[in-house]
PDB file of N, CA, C and O in Angstrom:
ATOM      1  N   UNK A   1       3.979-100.322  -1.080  1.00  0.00           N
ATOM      2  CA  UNK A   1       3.056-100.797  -2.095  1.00  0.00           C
ATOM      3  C   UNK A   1       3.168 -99.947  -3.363  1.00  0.00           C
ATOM      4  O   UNK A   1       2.924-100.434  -4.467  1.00  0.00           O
ATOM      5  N   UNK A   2       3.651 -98.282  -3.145  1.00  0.00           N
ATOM      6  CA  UNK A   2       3.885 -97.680  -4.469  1.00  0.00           C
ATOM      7  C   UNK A   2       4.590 -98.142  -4.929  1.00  0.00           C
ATOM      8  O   UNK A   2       4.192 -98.602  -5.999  1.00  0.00           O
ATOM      9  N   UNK A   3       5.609 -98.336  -4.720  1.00  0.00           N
ATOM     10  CA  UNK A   3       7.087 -98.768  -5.365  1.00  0.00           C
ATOM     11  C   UNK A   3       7.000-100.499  -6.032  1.00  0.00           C
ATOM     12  O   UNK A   3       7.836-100.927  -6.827  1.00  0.00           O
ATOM     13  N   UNK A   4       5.922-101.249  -5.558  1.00  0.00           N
ATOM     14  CA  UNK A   4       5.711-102.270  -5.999  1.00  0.00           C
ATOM     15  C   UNK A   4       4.803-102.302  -7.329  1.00  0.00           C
ATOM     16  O   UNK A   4       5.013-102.800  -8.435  1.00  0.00           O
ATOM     17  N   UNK A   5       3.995-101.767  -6.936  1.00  0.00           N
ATOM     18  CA  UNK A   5       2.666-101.961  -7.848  1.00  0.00           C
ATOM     19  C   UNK A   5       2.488-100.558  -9.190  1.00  0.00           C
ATOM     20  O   UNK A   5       1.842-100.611 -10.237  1.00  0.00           O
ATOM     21  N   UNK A   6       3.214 -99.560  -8.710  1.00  0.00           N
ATOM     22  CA  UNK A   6       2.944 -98.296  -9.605  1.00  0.00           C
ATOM     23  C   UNK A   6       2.992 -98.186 -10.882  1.00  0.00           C
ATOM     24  O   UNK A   6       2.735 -97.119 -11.438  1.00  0.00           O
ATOM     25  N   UNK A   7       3.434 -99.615 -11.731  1.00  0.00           N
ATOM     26  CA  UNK A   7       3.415 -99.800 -13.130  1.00  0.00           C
ATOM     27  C   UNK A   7       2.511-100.721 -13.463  1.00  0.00           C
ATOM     28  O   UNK A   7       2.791-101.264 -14.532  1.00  0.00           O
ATOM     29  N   UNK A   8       1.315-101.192 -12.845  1.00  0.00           N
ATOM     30  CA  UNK A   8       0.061-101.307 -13.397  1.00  0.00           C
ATOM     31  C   UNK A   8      -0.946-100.882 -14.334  1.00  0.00           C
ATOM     32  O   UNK A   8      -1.693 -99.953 -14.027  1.00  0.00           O
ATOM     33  N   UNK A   9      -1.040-101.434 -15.382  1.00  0.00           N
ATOM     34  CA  UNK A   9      -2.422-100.424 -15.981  1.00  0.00           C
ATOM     35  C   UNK A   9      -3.412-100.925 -15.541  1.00  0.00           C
ATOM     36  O   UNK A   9      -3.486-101.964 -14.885  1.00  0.00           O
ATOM     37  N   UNK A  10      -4.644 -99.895 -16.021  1.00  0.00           N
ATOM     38  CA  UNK A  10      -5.898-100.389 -15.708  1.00  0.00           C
ATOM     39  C   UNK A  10      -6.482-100.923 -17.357  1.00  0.00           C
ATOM     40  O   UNK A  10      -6.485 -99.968 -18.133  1.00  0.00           O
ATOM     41  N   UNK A  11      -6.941-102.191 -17.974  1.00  0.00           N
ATOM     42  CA  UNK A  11      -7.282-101.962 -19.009  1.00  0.00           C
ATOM     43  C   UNK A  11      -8.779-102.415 -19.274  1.00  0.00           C
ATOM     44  O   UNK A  11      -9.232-103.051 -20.225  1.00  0.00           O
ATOM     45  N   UNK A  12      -9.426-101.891 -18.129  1.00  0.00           N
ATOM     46  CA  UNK A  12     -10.726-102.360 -18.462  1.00  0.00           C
ATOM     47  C   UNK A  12     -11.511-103.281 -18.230  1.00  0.00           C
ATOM     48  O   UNK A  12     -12.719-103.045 -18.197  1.00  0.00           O
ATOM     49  N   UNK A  13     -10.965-104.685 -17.992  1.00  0.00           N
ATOM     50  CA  UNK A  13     -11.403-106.187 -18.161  1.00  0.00           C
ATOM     51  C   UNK A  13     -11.240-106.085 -16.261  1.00  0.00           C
ATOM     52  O   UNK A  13     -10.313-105.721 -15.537  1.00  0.00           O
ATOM     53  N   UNK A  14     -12.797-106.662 -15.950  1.00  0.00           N
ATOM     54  CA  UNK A  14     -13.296-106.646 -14.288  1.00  0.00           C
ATOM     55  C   UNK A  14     -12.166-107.691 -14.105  1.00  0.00           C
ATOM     56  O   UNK A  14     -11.032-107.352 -13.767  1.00  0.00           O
ATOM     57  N   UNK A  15     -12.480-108.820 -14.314  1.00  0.00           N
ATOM     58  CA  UNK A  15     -11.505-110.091 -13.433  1.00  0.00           C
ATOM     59  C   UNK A  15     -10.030-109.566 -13.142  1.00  0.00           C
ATOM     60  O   UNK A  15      -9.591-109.643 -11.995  1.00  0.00           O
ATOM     61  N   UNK A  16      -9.024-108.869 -14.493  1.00  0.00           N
ATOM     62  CA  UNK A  16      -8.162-108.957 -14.139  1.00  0.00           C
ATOM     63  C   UNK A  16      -8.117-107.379 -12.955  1.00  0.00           C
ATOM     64  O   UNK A  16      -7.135-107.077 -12.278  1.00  0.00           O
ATOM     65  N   UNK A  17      -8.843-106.950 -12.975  1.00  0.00           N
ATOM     66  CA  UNK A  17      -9.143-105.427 -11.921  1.00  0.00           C
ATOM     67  C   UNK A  17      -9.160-105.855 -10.341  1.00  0.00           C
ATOM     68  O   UNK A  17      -8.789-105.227  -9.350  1.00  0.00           O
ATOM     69  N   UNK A  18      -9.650-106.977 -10.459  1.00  0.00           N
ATOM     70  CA  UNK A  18      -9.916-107.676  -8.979  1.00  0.00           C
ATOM     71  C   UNK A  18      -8.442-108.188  -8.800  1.00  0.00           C
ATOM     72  O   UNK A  18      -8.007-107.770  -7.727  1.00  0.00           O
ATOM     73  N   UNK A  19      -7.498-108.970  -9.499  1.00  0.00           N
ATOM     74  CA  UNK A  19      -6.446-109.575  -9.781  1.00  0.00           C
ATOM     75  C   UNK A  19      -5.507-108.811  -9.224  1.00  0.00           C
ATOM     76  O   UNK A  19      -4.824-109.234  -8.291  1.00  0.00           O
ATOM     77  N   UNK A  20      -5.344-107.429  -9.800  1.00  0.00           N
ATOM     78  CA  UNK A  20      -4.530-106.221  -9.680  1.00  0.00           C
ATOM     79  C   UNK A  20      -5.103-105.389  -7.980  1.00  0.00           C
ATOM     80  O   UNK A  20      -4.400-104.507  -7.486  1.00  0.00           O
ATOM     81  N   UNK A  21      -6.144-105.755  -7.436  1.00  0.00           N
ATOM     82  CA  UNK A  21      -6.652-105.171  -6.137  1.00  0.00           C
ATOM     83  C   UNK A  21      -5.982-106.363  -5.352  1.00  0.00           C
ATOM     84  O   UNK A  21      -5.313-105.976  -4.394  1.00  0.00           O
ATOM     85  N   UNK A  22      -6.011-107.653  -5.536  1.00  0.00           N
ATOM     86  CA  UNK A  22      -5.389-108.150  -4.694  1.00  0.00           C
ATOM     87  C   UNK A  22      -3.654-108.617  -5.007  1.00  0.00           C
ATOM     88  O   UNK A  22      -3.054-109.529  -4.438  1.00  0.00           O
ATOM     89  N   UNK A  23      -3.228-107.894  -5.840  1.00  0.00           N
ATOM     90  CA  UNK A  23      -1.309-107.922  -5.867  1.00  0.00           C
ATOM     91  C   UNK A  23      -1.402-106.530  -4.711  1.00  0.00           C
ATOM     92  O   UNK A  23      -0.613-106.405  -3.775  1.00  0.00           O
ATOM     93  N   UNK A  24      -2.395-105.675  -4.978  1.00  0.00           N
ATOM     94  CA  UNK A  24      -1.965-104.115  -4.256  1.00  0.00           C
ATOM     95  C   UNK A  24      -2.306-104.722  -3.259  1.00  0.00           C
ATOM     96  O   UNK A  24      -1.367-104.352  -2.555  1.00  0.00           O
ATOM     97  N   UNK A  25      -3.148-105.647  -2.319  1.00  0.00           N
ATOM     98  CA  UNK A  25      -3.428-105.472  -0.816  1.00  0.00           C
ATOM     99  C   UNK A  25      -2.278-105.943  -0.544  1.00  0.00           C
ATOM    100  O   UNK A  25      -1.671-105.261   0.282  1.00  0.00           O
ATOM    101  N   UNK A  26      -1.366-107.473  -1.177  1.00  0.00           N
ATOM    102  CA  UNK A  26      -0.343-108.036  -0.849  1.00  0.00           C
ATOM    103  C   UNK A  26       0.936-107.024  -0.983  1.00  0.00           C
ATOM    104  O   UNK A  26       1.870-107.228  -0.207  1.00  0.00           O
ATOM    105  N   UNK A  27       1.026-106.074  -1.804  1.00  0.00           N
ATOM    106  CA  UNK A  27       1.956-105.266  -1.693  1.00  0.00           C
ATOM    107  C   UNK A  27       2.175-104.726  -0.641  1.00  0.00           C
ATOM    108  O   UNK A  27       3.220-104.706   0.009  1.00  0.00           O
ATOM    109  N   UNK A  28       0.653-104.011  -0.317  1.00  0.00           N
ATOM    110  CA  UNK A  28       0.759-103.372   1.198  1.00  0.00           C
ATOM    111  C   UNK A  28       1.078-103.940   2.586  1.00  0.00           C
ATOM    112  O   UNK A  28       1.208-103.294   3.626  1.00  0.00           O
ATOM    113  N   UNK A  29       1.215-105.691   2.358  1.00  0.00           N
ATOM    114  CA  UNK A  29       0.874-106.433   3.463  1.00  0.00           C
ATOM    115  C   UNK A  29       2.629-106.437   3.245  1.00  0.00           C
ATOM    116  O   UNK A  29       3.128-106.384   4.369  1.00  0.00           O
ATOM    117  N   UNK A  30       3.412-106.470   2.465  1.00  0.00           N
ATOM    118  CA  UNK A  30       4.949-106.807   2.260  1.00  0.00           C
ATOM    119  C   UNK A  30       5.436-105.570   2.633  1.00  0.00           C
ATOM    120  O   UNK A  30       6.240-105.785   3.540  1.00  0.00           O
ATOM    121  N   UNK A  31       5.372-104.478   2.424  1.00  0.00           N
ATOM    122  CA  UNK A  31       5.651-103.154   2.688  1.00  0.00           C
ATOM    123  C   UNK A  31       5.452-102.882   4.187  1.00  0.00           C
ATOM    124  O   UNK A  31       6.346-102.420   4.896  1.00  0.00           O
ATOM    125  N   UNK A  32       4.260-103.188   4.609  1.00  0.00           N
ATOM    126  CA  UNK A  32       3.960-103.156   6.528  1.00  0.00           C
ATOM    127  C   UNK A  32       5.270-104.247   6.709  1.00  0.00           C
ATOM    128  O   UNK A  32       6.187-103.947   7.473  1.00  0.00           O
ATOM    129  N   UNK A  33       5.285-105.607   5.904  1.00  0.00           N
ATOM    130  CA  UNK A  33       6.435-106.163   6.375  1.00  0.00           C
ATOM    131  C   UNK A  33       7.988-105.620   6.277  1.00  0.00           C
ATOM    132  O   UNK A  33       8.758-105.877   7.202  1.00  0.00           O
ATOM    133  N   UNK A  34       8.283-105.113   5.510  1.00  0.00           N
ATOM    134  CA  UNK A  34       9.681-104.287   5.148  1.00  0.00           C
ATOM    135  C   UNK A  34       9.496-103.541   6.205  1.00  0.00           C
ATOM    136  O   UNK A  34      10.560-103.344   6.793  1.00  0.00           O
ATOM    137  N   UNK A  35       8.355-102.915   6.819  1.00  0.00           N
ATOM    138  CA  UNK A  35       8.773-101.730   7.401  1.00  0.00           C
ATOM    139  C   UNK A  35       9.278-102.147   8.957  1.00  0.00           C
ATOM    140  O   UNK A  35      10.308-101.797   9.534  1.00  0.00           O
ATOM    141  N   UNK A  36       8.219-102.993   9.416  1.00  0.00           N
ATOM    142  CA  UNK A  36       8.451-103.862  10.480  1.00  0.00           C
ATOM    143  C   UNK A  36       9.651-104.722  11.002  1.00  0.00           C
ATOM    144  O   UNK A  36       9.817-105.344  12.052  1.00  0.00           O
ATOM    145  N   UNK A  37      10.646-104.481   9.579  1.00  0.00           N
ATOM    146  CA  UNK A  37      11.474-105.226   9.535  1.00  0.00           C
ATOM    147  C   UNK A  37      12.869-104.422   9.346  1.00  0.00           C
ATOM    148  O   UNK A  37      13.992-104.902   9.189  1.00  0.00           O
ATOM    149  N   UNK A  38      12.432-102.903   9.411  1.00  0.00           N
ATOM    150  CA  UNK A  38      13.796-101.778   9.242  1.00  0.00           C
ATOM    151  C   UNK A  38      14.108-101.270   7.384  1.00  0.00           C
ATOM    152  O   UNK A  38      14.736-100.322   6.913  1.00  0.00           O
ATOM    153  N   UNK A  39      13.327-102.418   6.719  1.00  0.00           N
ATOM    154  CA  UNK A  39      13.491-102.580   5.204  1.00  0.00           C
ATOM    155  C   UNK A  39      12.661-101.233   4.756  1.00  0.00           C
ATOM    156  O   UNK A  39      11.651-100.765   5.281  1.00  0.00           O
ATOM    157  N   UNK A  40      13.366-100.780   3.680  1.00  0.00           N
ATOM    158  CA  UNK A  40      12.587 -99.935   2.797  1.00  0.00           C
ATOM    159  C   UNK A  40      12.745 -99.504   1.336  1.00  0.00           C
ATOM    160  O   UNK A  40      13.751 -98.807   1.202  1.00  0.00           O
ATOM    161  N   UNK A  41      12.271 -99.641   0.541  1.00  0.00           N
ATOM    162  CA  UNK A  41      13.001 -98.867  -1.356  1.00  0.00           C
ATOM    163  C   UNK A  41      13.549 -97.279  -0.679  1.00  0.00           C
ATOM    164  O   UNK A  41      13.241 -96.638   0.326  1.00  0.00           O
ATOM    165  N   UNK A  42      14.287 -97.118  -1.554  1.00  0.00           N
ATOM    166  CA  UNK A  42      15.397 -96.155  -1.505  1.00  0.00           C
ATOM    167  C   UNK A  42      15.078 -95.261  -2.196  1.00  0.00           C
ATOM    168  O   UNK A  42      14.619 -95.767  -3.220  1.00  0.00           O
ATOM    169  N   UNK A  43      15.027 -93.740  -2.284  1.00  0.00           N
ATOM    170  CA  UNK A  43      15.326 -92.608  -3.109  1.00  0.00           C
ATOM    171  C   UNK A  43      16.180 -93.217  -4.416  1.00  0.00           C
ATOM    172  O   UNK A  43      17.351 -93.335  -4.055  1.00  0.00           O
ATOM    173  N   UNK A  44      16.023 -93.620  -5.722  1.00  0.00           N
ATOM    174  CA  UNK A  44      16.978 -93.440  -6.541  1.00  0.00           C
ATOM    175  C   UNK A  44      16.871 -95.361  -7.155  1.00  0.00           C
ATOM    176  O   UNK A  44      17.562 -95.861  -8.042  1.00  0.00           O
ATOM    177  N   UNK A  45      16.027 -95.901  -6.507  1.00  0.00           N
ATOM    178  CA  UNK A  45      15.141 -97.405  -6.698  1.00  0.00           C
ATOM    179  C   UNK A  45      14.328 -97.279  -8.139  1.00  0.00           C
ATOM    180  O   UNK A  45      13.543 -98.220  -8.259  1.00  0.00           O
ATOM    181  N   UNK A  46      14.310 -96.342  -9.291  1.00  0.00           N
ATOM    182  CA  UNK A  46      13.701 -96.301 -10.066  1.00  0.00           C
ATOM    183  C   UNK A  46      13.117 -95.376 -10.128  1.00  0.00           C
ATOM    184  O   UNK A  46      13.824 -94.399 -10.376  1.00  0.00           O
ATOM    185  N   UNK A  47      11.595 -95.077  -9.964  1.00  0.00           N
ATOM    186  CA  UNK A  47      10.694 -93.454  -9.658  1.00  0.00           C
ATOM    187  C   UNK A  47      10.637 -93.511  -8.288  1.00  0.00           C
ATOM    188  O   UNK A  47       9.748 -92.778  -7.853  1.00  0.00           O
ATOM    189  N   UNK A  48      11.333 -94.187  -7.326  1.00  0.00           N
ATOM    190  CA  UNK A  48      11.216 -94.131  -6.317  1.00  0.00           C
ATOM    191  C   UNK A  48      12.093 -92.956  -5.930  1.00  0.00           C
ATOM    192  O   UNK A  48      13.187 -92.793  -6.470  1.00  0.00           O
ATOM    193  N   UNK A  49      11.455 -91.840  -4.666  1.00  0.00           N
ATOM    194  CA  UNK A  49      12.375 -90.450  -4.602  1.00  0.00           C
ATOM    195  C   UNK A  49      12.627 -90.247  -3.683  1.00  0.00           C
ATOM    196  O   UNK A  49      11.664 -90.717  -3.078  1.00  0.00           O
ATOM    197  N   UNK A  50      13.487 -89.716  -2.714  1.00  0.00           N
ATOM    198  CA  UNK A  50      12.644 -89.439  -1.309  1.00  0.00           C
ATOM    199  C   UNK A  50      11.363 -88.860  -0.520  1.00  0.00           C
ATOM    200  O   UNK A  50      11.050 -87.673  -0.618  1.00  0.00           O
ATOM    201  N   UNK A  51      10.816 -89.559   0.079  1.00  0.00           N
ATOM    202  CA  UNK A  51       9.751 -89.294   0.636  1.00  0.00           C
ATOM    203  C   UNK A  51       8.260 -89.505   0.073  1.00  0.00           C
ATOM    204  O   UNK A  51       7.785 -89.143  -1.003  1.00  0.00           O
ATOM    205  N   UNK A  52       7.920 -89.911   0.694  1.00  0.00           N
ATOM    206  CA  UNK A  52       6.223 -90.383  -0.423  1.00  0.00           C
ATOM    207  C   UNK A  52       5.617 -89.552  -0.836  1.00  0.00           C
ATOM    208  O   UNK A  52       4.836 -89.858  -1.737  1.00  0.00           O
ATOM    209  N   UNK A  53       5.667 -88.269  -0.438  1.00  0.00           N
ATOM    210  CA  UNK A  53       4.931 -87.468  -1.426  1.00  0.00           C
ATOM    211  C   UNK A  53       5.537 -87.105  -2.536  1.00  0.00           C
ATOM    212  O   UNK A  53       4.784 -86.519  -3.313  1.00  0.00           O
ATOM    213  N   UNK A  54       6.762 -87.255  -2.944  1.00  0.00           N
ATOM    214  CA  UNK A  54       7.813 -86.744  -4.144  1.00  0.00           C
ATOM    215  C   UNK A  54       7.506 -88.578  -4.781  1.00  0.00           C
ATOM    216  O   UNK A  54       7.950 -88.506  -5.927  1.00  0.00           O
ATOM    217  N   UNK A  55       7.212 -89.425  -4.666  1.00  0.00           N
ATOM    218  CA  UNK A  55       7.283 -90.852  -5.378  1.00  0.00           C
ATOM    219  C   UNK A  55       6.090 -90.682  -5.883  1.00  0.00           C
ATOM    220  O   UNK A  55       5.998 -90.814  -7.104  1.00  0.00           O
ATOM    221  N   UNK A  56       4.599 -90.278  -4.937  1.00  0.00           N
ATOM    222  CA  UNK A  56       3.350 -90.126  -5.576  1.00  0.00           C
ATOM    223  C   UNK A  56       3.510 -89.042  -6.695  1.00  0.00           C
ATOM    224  O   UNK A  56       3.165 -89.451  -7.804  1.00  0.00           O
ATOM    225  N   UNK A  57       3.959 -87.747  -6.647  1.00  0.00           N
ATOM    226  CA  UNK A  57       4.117 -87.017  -7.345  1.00  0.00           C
ATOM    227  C   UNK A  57       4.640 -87.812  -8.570  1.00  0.00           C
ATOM    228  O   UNK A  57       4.182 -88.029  -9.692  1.00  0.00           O
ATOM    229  N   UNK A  58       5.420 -88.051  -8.124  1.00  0.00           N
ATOM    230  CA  UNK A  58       6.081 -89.008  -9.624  1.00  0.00           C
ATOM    231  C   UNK A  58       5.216 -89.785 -10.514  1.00  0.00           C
ATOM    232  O   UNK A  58       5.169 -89.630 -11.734  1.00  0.00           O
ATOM    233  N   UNK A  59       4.529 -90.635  -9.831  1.00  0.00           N
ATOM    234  CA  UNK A  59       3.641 -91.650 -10.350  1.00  0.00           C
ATOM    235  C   UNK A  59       2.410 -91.072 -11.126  1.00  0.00           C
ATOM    236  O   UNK A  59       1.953 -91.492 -12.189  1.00  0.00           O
ATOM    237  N   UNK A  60       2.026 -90.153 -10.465  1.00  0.00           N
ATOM    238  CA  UNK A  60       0.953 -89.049 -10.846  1.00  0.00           C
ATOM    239  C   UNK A  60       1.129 -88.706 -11.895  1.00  0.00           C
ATOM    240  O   UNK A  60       0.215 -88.888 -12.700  1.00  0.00           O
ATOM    241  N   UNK A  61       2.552 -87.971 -12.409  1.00  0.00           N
ATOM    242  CA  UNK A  61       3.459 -87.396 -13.371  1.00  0.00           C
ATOM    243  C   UNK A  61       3.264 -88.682 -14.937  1.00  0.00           C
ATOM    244  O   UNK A  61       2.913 -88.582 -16.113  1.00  0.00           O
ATOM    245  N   UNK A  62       3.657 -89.608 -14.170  1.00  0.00           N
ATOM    246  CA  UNK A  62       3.718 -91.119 -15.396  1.00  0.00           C
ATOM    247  C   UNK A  62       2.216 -91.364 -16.073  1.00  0.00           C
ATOM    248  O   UNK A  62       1.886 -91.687 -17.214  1.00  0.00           O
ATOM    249  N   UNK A  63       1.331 -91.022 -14.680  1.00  0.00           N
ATOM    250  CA  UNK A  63      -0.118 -91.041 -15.115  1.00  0.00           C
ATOM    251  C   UNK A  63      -0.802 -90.084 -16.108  1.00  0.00           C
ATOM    252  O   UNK A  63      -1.724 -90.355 -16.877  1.00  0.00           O
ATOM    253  N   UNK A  64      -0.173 -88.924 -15.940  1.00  0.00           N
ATOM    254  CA  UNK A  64      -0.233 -87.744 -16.746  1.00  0.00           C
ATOM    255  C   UNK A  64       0.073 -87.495 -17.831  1.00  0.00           C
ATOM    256  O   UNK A  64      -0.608 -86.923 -18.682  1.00  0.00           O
ATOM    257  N   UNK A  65       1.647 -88.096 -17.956  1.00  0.00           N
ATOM    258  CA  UNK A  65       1.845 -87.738 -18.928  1.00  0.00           C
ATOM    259  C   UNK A  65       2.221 -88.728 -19.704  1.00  0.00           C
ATOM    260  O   UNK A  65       1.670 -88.705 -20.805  1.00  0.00           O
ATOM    261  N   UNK A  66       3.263 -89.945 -19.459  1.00  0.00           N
ATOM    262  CA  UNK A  66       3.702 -90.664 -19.841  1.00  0.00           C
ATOM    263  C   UNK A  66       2.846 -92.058 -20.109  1.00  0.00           C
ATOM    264  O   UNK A  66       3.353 -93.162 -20.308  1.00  0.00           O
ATOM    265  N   UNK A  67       1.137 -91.686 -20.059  1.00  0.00           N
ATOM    266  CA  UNK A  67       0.482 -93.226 -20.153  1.00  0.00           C
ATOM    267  C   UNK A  67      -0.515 -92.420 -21.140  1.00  0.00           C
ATOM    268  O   UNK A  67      -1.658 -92.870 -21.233  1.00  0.00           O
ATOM    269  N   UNK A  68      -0.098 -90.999 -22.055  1.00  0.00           N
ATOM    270  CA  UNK A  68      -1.311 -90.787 -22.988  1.00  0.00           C
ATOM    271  C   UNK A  68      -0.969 -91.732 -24.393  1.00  0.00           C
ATOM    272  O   UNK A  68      -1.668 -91.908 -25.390  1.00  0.00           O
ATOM    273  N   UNK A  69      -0.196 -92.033 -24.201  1.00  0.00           N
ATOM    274  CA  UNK A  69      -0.374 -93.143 -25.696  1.00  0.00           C
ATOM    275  C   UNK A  69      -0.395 -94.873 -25.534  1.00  0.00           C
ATOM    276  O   UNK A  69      -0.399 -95.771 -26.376  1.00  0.00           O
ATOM    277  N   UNK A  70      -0.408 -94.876 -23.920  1.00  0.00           N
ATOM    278  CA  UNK A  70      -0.611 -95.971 -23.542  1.00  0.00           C
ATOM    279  C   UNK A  70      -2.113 -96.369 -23.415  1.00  0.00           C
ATOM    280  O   UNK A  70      -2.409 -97.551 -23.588  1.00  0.00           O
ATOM    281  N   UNK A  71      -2.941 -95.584 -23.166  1.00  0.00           N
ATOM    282  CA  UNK A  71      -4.013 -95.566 -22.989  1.00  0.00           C
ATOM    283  C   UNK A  71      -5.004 -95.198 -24.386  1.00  0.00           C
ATOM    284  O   UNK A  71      -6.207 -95.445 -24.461  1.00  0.00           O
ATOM    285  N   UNK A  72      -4.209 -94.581 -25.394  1.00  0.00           N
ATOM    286  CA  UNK A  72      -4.381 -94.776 -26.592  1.00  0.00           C
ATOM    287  C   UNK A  72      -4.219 -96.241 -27.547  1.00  0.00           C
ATOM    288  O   UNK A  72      -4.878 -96.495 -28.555  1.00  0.00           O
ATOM    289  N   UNK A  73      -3.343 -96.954 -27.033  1.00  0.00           N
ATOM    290  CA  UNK A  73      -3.040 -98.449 -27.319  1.00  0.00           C
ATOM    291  C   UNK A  73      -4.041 -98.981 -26.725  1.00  0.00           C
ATOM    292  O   UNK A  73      -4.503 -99.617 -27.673  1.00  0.00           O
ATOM    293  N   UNK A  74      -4.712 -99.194 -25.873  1.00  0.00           N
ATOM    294  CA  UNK A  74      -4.993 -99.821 -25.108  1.00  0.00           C
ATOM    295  C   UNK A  74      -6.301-100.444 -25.775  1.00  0.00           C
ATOM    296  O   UNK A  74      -6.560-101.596 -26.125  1.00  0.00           O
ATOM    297  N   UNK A  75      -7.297 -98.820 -25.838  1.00  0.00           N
ATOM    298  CA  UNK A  75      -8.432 -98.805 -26.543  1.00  0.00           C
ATOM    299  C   UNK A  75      -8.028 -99.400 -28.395  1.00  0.00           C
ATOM    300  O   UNK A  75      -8.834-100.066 -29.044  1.00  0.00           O
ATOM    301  N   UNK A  76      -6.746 -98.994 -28.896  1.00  0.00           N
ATOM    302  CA  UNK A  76      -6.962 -99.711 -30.424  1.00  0.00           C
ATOM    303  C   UNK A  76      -7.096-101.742 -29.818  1.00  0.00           C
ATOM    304  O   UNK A  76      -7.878-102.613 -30.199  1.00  0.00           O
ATOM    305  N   UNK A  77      -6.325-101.782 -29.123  1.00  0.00           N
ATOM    306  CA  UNK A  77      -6.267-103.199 -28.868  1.00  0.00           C
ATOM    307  C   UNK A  77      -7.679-104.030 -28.552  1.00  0.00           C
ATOM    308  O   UNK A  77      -8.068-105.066 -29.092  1.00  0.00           O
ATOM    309  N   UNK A  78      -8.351-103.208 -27.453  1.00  0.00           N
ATOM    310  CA  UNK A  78      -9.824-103.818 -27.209  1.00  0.00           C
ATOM    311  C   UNK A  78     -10.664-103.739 -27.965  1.00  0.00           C
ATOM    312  O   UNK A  78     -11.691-104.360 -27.693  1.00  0.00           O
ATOM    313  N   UNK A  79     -10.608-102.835 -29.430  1.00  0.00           N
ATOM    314  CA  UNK A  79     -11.514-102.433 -30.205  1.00  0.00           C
ATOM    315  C   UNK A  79     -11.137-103.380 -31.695  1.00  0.00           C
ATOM    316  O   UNK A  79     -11.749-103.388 -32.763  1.00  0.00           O
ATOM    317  N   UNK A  80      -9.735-104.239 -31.234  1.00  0.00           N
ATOM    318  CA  UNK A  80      -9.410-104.818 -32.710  1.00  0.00           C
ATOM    319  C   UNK A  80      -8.706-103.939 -33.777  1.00  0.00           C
ATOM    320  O   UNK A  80      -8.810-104.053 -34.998  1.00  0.00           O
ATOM    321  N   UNK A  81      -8.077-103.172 -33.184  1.00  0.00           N
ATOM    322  CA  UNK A  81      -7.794-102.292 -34.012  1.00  0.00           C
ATOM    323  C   UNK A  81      -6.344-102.140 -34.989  1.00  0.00           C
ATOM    324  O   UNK A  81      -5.582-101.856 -34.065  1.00  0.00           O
ATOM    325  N   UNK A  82      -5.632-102.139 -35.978  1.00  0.00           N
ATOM    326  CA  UNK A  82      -4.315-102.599 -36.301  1.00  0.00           C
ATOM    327  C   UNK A  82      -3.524-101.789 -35.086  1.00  0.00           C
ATOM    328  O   UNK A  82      -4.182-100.896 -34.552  1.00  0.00           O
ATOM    329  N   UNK A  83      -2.491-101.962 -34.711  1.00  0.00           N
ATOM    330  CA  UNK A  83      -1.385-100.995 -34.241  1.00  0.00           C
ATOM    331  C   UNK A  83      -0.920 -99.770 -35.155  1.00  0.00           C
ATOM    332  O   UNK A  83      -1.102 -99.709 -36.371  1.00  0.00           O
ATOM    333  N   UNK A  84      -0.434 -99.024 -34.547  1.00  0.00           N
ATOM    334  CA  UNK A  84      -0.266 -98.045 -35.023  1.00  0.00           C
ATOM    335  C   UNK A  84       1.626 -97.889 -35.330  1.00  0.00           C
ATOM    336  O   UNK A  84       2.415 -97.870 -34.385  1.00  0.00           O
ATOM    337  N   UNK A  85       2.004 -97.807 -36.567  1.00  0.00           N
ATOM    338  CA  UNK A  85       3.029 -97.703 -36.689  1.00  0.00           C
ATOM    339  C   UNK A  85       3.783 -98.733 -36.924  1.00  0.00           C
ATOM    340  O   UNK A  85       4.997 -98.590 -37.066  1.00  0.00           O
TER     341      UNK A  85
END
């Protein structure tokens, strides 16, 4: 389900929040299926790394660092705001 869903934002708006809770349960329900099935994303699949705690780390990392001007967009957009640049 990380490897599926980990480029989600959150932007605020309830309906599509519920929308995005149920792609993640179905992710998880495809992932129990991959696994059940020998299937799995690979080390080197994108931010995918070996082992789930080095992929969360990763994602964590994107959350950290790589979504502060995303989350800066986000708010000019809901507020009406021009773009920047």
């Amino acid at each position: 389900a990380v490897a599926i869903v980990s480029g989600m934002i959150c932007d605020g708006a309830k309906p599509s929040c519920a929308a995005k809770i149920a792609a993640a349960v179905d992710a998880g329900l495809l992932g129990y299926h991959m696994f059940t099935c020998g299937q799995e994303f690979r080390g080197g699949d994108g931010i995918i790394t070996k082992g789930v705690e080095a992929t969360i780390e990763n994602i964590g990392r994107l959350g950290r660092l790589g979504m502060r001007e995303t989350d800066k967009e986000i708010i000019r957009i809901m507020t009406n705001q021009p773009a920047l640049g």
